[in-house]
C-alpha positions as CSV (number, residue, x, y, z in Angstrom):
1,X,92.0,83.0,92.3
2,X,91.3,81.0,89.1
3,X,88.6,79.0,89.1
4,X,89.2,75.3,89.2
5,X,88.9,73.8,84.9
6,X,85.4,71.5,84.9
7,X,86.1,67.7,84.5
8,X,84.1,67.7,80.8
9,X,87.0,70.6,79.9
10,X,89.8,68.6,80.4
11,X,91.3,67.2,78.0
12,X,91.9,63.0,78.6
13,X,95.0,61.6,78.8
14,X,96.6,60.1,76.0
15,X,96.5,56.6,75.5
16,X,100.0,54.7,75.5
17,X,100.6,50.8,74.5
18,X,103.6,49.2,75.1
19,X,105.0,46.5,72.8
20,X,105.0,42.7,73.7
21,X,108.3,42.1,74.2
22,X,108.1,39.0,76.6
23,X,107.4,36.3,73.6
24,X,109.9,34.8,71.8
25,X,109.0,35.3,68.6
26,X,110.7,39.4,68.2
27,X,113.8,38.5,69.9
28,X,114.5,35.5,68.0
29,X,113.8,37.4,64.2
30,X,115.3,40.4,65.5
31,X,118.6,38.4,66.4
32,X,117.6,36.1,63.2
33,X,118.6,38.7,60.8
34,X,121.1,40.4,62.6
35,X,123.4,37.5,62.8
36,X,122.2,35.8,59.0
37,X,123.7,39.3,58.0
38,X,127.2,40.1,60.0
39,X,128.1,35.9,59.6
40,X,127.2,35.8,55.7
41,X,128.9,39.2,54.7
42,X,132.1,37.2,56.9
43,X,131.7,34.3,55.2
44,X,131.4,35.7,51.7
45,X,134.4,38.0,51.9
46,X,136.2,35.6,53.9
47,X,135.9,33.1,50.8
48,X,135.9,36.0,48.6
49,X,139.6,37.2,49.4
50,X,141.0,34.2,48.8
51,X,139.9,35.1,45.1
52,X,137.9,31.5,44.2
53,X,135.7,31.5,41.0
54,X,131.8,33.3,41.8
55,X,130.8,29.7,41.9
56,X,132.7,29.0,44.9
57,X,131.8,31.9,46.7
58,X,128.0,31.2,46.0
59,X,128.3,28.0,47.4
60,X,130.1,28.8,50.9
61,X,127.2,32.0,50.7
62,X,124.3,29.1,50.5
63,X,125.5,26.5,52.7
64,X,126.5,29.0,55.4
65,X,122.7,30.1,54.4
66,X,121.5,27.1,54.8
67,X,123.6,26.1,57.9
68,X,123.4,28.9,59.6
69,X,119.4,29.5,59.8
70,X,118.8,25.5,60.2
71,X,121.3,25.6,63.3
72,X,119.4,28.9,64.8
73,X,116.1,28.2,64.5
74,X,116.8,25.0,66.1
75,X,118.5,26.4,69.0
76,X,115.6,28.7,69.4
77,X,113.1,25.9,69.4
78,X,115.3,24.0,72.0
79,X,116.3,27.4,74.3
80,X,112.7,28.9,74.5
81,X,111.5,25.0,74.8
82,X,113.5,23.9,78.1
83,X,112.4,27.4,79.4
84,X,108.9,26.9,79.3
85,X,109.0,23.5,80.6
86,X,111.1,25.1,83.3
87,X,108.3,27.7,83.7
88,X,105.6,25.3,83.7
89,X,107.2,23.1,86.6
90,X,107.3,26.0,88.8
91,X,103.5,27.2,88.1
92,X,102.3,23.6,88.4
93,X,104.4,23.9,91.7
94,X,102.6,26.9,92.2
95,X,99.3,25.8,91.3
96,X,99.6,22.8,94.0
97,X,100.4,25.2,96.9
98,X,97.5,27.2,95.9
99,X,95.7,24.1,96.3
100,X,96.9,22.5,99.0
101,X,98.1,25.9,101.2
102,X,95.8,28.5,100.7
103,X,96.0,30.4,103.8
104,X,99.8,30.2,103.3
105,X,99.3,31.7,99.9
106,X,97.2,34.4,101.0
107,X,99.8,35.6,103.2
108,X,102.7,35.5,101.0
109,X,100.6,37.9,99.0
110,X,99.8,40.2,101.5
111,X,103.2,40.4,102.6
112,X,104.4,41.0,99.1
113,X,101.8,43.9,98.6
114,X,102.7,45.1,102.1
115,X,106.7,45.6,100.9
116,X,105.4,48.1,98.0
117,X,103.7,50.1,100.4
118,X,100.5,48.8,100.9
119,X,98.3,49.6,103.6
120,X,98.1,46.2,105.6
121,X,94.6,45.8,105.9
122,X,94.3,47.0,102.3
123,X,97.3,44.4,101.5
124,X,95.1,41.8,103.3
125,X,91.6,42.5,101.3
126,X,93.6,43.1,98.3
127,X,94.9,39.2,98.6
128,X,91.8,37.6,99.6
129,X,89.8,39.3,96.7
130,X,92.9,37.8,94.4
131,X,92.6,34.4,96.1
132,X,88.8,33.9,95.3
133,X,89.3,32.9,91.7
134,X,91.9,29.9,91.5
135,X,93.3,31.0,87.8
136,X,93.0,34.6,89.0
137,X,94.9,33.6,92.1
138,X,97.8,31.9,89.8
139,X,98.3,34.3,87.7
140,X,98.8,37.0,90.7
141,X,101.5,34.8,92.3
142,X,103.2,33.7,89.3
143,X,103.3,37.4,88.5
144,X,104.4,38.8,91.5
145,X,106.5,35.8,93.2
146,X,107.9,34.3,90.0
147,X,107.7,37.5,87.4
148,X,105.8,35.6,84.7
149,X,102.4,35.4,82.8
150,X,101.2,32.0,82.4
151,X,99.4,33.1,79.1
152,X,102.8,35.0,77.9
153,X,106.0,32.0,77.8
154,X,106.0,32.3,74.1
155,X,105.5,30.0,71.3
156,X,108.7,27.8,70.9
157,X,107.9,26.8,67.2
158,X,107.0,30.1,66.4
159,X,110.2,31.2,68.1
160,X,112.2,28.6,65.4
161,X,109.9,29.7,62.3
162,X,111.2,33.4,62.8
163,X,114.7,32.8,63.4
164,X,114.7,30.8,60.3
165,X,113.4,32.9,58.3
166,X,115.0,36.3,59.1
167,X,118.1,34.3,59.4
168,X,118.0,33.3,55.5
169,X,117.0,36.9,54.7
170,X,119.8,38.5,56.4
171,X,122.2,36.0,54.9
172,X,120.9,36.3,51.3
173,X,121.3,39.6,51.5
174,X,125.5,40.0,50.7
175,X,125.1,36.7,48.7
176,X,122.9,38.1,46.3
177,X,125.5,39.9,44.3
178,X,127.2,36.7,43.4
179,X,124.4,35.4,41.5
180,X,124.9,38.0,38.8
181,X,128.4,38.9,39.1
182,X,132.0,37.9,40.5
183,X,135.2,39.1,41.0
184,X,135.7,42.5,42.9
185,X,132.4,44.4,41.6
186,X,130.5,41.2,43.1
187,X,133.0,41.6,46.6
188,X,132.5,45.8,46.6
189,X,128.7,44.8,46.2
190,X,128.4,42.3,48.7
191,X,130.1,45.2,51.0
192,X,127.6,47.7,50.0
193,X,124.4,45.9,50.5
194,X,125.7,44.2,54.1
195,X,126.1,48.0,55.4
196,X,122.9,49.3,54.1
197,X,121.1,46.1,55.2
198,X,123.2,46.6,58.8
199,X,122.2,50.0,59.0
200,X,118.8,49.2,58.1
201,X,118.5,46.1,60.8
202,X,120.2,49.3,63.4
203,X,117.7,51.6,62.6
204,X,115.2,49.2,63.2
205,X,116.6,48.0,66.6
206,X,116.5,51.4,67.9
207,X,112.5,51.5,67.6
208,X,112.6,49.0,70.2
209,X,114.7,50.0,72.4
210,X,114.6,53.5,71.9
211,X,118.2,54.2,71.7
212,X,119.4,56.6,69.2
213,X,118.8,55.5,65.3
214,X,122.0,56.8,64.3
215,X,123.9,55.3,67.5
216,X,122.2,51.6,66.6
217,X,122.7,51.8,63.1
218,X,126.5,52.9,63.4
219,X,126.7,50.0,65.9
220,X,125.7,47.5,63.6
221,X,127.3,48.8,60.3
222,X,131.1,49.0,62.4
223,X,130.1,45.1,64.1
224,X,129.8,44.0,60.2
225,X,132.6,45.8,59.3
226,X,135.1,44.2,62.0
227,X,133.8,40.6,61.0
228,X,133.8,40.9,57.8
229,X,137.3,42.5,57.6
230,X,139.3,39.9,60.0
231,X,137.7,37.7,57.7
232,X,138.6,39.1,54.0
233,X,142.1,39.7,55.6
234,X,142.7,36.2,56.7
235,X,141.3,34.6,54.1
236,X,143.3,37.0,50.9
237,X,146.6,35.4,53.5
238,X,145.5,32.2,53.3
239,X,144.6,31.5,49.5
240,X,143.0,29.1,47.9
241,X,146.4,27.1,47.6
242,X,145.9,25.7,51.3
C-alpha cells in the first residue's frame, strides 16, 4: 500500500484571481470602442459612397466623433448614476432594518445559509458572528439578499471618462485615412483599418470572456462589415444630389 505523500511534499495549489468585472469602468471602454468603431466605419462609408470631396467625409467622420463619444459617455454617467442611487436606497433600507430589526436580520441570514446547505446550528452561529460588526453585517446582507458589494457600485464619472475616450479612439480609427488621402484608396483604407481594429477589439473581448479569439474576432469583423455595407450601399443610391 503506498504510503500516504507528507504535507511539506505537496505541492500548493496554484493561485487564481479573477478579474473585477462588477465596476463600470471595463464594460463601458470595452463597449466605448466597440461601437466608436462599427458606427464611424458606417458613417464614413456611408458618406463616402455617395462620392463627396475628402473634406466632406472628414467632417461627417469628426462630428460623428465628436457626437458620438459626447452622447455615450453621457449616457454612461446617467445609466451607472441612477443605478447606484438605486443601490444606495436599498442598502440604506438595509442599513435601517439592521438597525431597527436585528433579531429579524439575524434570521433571514440563517435561513439563507440554511437553503445552501448549512448545518442549522452552524447557519445560526455563522449569522450571529456576521451580525456583531454593523458594516460587517451590511455587507453580508447586501451580499447575499441583494447580490451587491457596497464598496463595488462603480465610479459613474469614471464610467463616462472611459466611454469617451475609447469611444473617440475607435471612431478615429477608419477616419484617419481621410486626413491624408481621398477618393477610393482613402474608402479601401478606411475598410482595412476598421477590420483590423474590429478584429483587434474581438480578440481582446475574448480574454474576458474567454470565448474563442477567433470566434470574437470574426464576430466583430462580419458586425462591422454588415453596418458598414447597408451603409456604403445606401448612401452610393442616394448621392450627393439629394
Amino acid at each position: 500500500m503506498p504510503r500516504s505523500a507528507d504535507a511539506s511534499q505537496v505541492a500548493p495549489r496554484p493561485e487564481h484571481h479573477h478579474r473585477d468585472v462588477r465596476g463600470g469602468t471595463a464594460r463601458a471602454a470595452v463597449f466605448g470602442v466597440s461601437d466608436g468603431l462599427v458606427s464611424n466605419v458606417s458613417l464614413i462609408l456611408g458618406v463616402a459612397g455617395a462620392s463627396p470631396g475628402a473634406g466632406v467625409v472628414r467632417l461627417a467622420g469628426l462630428a460623428g466623433l465628436i457626437a458620438g463619444a459626447v452622447s455615450m459617455s453621457a449616457g454612461e454617467y446617467v445609466s451607472m448614476k441612477a443605478q447606484n442611487e438605486l443601490l444606495q436606497r436599498e442598502l440604506d433600507i438595509e442599513r435601517r432594518e439592521l438597525r431597527r430589526n436585528p433579531h429579524v436580520e439575524t434570521v433571514e441570514l440563517t435561513q439563507i445559509y440554511q437553503s445552501r446547505g448549512v448545518d442549522p446550528d452552524r447557519a445560526r452561529q455563522l449569522a450571529e458572528d456576521m451580525m456583531r460588526d454593523p458594516d460587517v453585517a451590511l455587507e453580508t446582507h447586501a451580499r447575499e439578499e441583494l447580490g451587491i458589494d457596497p464598496n463595488q457600485l462603480g465610479s459613474p464619472e469614471g464610467a463616462a471618462v472611459a466611454s469617451f475616450v475609447a469611444f473617440a479612439v475607435g471612431a478615429l480609427v477608419p477616419l484617419l485615412p481621410w486626413f491624408f488621402g481621398s477618393g477610393v484608396a482613402a474608402t479601401v483604407s478606411s475598410v482595412a483599418l476598421g477590420f483590423v481594429a474590429c478584429a483587434v477589439v474581438g480578440a481582446s473581448l475574448a480574454r474576458f470572456t474567454g470565448k474563442s479569439t477567433l470566434f470574437s474576432a470574426t464576430r466583430q469583423v462580419v458586425i462591422a462589415t454588415i453596418a458598414g455595407g447597408v451603409t456604403f450601399l445606401i448612401g452610393n443610391l442616394v448621392g450627393v444630389g439629394v
